[in-house]
N, C-alpha and C positions, 0 to 999 in steps of 0.2 A: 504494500500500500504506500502512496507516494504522500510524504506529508508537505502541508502548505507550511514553510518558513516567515512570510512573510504576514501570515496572520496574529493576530493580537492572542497573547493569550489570555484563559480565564478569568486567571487572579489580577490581572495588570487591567483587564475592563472591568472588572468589579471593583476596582479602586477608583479607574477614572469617574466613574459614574454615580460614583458615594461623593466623592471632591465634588461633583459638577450639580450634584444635589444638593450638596451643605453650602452653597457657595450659594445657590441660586434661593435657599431659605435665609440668607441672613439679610439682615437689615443693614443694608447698605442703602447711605445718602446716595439719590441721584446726582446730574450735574448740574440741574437747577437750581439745587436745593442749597447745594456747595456756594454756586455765584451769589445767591442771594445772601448766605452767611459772609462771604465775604466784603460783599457790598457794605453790608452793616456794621461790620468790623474794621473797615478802612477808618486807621488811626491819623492818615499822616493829612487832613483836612486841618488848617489853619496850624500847622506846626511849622516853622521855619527853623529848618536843619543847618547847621555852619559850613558855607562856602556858597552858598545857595544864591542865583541871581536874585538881583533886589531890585526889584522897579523905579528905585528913586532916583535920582538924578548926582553923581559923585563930581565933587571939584577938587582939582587937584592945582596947588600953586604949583607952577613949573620956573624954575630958580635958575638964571644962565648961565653957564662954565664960570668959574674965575680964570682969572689972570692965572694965580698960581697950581693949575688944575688942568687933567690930560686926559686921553682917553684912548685908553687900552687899545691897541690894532688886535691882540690876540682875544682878551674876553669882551673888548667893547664897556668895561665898567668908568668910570669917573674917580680918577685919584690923583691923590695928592704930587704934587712934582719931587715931592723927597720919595715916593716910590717909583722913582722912572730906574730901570736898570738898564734896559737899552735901547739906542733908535739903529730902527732898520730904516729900510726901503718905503715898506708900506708904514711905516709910522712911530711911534713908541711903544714897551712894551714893559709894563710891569715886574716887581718881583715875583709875585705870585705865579707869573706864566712864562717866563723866560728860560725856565728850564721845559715846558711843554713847545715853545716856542722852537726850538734849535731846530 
């Protein structure tokens, strides 16, 4: 007699079929029912988190170079001229960067 291999056996569908019953009696929320809880449960209405845009209007004074004051060719920052270590080509270049600089 030639046996079918690829059929399920016995014990292995009497399992699936106990799962697919005890799954299909529980009481599980739909996804209506989920959205609706969540609806009700959104915290973040009128809370303003840190970093968050702010709709108001920001001024900033903007202060112009001094005299004694330079500006980085390597990071572009504004420093003092007692930090120049060295002028290139393209510009001056701080302590901080003039070994990134080489």
């Amino acid at each position: 007699m030639a046996a079918d291999y690829d059929e399920v056996r016995p014990d292995v569908a009497e399992a699936s079929e106990k799962t697919l019953k005890a799954v299909q009696k529980a009481d599980a929320p739909d996804a209506k029912s989920i959205v609706s809880d969540l609806d009700e449960t959104d915290l973040t209405d009128g809370l303003e988190l840190p970093g968050a845009i702010v709709d108001e209007e920001l001024s900033v004074d903007v202060i112009p170079q001094a005299q004694d004051e330079f500006v980085c060719c390597s990071c572009f920052t504004i420093r003092h001229r007692s930090q120049t270590e060295k002028k290139t080509g393209d510009g001056i270049v701080c302590r901080d960067c003039v070994l990134e600089y080489a």
